[in-house]
ZARO-265079 format. One record per residue (C-alpha): residue in one letter; x, y, z. Coordinates in pm, whole numbers, plus 50000, padded with zeros to 5 digits. Layout:
N
AXYZ/...
//
This chain:
415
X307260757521098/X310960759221236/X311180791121035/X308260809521170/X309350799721557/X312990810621461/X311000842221386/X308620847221674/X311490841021932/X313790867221723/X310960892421750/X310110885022180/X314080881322214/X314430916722074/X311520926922262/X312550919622624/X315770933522597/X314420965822484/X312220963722784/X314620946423067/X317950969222922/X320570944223039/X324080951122948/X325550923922728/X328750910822625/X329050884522386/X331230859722308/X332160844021986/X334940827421749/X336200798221601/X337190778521908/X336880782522269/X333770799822298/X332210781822575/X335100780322784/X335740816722731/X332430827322809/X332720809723173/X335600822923178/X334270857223184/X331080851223380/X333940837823689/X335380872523694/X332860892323661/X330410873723898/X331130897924127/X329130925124004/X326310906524072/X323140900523895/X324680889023622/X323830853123428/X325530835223081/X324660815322826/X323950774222999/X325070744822755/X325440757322438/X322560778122355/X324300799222112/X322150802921817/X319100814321691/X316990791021960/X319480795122223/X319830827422267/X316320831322334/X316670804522583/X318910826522773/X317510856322758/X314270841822875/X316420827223168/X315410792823048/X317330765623218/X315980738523161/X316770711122908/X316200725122511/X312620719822425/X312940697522097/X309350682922023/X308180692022407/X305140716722328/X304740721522747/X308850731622724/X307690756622430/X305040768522569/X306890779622870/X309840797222686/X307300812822486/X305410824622800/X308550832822955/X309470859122707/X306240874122660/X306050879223016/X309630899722999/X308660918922703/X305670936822883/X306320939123213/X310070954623375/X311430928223607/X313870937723900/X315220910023898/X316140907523551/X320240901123565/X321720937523461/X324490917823266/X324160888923021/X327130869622857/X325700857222526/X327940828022365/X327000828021983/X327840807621744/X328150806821360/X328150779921118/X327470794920786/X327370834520656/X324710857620806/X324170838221149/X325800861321351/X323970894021210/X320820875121246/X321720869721636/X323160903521672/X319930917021520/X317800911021810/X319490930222052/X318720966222068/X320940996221972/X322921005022329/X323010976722492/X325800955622322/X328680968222569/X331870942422523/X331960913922273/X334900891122255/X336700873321945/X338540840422047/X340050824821722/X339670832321358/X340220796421226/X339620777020908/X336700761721089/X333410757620852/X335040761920545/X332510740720386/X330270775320432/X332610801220442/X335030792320147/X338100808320297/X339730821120593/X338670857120473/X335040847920490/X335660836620817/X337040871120945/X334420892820777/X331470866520972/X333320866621302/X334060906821307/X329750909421274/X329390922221621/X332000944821631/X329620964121389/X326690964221684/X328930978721981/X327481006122189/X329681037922186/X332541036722392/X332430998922341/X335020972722425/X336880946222174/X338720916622338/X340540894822043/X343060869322121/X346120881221986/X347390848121927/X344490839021687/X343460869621522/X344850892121290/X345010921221578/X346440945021393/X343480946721083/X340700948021386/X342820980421524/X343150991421206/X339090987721085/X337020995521441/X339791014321657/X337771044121620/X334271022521668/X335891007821983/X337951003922252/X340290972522122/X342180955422388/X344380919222300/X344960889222509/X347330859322416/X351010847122531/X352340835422185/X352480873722068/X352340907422211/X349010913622354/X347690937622644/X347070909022927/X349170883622872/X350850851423046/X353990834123053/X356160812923302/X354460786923226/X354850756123447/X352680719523496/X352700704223823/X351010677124080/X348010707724131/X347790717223748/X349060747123553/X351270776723707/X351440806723528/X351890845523567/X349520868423438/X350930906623342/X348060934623317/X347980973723277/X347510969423677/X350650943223779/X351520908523764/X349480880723909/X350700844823993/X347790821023907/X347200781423939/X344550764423692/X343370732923861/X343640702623666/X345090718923371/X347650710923149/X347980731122850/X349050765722855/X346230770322569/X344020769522871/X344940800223007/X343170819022745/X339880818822915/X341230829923219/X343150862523081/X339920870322845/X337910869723193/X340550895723323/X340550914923005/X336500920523021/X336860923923394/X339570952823424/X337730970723162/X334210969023332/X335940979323661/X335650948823878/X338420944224113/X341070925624013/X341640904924313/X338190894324324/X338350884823962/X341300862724007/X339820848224306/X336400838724130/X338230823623823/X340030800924085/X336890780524080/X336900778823642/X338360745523630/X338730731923286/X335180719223176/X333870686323034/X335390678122707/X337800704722686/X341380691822772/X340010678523125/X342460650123324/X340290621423401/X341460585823553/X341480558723281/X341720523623319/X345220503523377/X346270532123613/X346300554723313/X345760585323191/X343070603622975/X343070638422798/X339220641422736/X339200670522479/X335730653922328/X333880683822316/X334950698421934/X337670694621694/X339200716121426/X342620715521287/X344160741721499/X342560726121817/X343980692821724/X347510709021686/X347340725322011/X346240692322195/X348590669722057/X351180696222146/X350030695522522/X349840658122466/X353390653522363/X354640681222650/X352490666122976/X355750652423176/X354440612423257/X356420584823189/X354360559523002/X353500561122634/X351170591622456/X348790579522251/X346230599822039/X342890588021949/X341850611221674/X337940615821509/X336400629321218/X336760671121221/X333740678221041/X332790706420784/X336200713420644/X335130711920282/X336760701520035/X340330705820176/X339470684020492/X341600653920375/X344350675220341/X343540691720686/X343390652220832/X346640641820675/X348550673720818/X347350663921155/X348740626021118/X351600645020996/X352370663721312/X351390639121515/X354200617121382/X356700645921350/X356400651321711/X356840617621808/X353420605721950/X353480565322054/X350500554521895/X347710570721662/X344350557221652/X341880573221432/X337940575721417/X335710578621143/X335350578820767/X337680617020723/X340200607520931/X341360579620771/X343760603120584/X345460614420866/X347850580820854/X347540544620615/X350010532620894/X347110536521191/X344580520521294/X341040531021188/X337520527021387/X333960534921319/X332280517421589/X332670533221940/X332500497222083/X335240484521894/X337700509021961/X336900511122296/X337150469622304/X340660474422182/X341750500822418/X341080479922699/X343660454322587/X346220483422450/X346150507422718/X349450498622986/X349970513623325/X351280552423301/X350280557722945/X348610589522851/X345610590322576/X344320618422400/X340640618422260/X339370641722048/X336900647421798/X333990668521656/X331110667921837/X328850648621552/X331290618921607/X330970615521980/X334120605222073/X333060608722436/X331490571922414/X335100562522385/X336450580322712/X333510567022879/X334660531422752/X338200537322902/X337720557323225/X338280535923578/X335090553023696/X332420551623426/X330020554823757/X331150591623738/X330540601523362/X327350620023421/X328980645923549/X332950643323404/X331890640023016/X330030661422757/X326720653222620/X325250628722887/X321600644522935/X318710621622771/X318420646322480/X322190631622359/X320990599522446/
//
């Protein structure tokens, strides 16, 4: 049954975009794609008429969702829900709206070979105009075997670019120079990082009271720039792809900046939150993967406070069979780099250290957080998604009044 739905909506999907002719950009990777992909809808809001992906409908049900402008909760077993996306997109693939947006910013995901040509299959020849490449990590190995496999699956949409098309890789996490080298004459390949060379790029990187300070240097100047409530400068990343796609579609670059000063960090991805014991919480609950767990343990370990860092660590899920070697390298560098106090979270990542603690209840490490966690200390929680390490922030925070709408996955459907 899920297969012929799957089907129906890839057939309507493919038909209202013929019809409607949006221009699309899409956004996809091993990490970051959400944030990315606001991001890019901040500075290019002001061309108007233009609408992204909501939550993370990025697969072969949530695209549909989108491009049915759908924004309401995901269906599940609601046949009234259904019945309205269904209606929705029928509706779009006969008759031509005006008010359909012009642009849509597609965030699509992959979790296994083939999932991204089966997403880029349904939109028509022409209209694919930008699609952006965040990370090419060892993410899903279980699937994809090996960091290769990754690659070839990632690269898919680079294959379904209009002509005169535009590819936006991080430079930082993707092998820049064999994307040049294979679709340089397929497309117009631009980079984006600080860690390497790359066309927009950041640096002077400083953390303050207001958040993160950093310059930005483009083909058209340098920008000074202040991410709210930031703390890592992996954060800027969003913020200089949004540039990137918005210099290249022509949008003014002042205007761009000045929309992406409302992209504050969103829920679960390295946001600041008030925790209990006038402390201090790193909620990075929304995904984990081995690089991602480097980088926030890194931002962890730099964040200038005085008390004690502590990391509270979960499962990263679908590593294959490498992932207890990919959990003990992270206890590793947590230790190297001189964290106060690991605490880890579920059955994998129990090999990241024999010396830490290990939960698999969310009550009972959140029970003994509350008698751990001392004035000016600063705790790091992170996990993959399937081991909802958000329960554990919401256990911690002083305002737990306020989680609806500071934490990931609070809607009844997560319930």
């Amino acid at each position: 049954m899920r297969k012929t739905i799957q089907k129906i909506l890839k057939k309507l999907t493919y038909r209202v975009l013929a019809k409607q002719k949006p221009n699309i950009i899409t956004v996809t990777g091993s990490v970051g794609k959400t944030s990315t992909k606001e991001g890019i809808y901040f500075a290019v809001k002001g061309m108007r008429s233009v609408r992204r992906s909501l939550k993370n409908y990025n697969n072969e049900l949530g695209v549909p969702f989108t491009v049915s402008l759908w924004g309401g909760k995901a269906p599940g077993k609601n046949t009234i829900r259904w019945t309205i996306v269904f209606l929705r997109l029928l509706y779009y693939a006969i008759f031509k709206i005006k008010n359909y947006p012009k642009w849509l910013i597609l965030e699509i995901g992959s979790d296994k070979p083939g999932d991204l040509r089966y997403l880029m299959e349904m939109i028509p020849e022409g209209l694919l105009k930008a699609t952006v490449l965040t990370a090419v990590f060892g993410v899903h190995l279980e699937f994809f075997k090996t960091l290769d496999g990754v690659y070839q699956e990632k690269t898919t949409p680079f294959y379904f670019l209009a002509k005169d098309g535009l590819i936006l890789a991080n430079s930082d996490n993707c092998d820049i120079a064999r994307i040049k080298k294979e679709f340089a004459d397929k497309a117009k390949v631009i980079s984006y990082g600080f860690e390497k060379p790359a066309d927009i790029t950041a640096f002077d990187f400083k953390i303050g009271n207001k958040g993160l300070s950093f310059k930005i240097k483009t083909p058209r100047g340098e920008f000074n720039f202040l991410l709210t409530q930031a703390i890592s400068a992996y954060q800027c990343y969003p913020i200089l792809a949004g540039l990137g796609v918005a210099l290249n579609l022509g949008v003014d670059i002042k205007e761009a900046l000045f929309n992406l000063n409302e992209k504050l960090p969103m829920p679960g991805r390295m946001r600041l939150i008030e925790g209990i014991n006038n402390s201090l919480l790193i909620d990075d609950t929304y995904n984990s993967s081995p690089e991602a767990a480097k980088y926030a343990l890194k931002a962890l370990k730099d964040l200038p406070m005085p008390g004690r860092k502590i990391a509270v660590l979960g499962d990263m899920l679908e590593l294959g069979p490498d992932s207890p070697r990919f959990h003990h390298e992270i206890g590793q560098i947590a230790h190297n780099i001189g964290i106060d106090k690991l605490i880890t979270f579920g059955k994998e990542a129990k090999a990241m250290s024999q010396e830490a603690l290990n939960f698999t209840n969310h009550q009972e490490v959140g029970n003994y957080l509350k008698t751990f966690i001392k004035p000016n200390d600063t705790i790091l929680i992170k996990g993959s998604q399937g081991v909802r390490m958000e329960k554990i922030v919401r256990a911690v925070m002083a305002r737990p009044d306020q989680a609806d709408h500071l934490l990931v996955r609070q809607t009844d459907e997560w319930q």
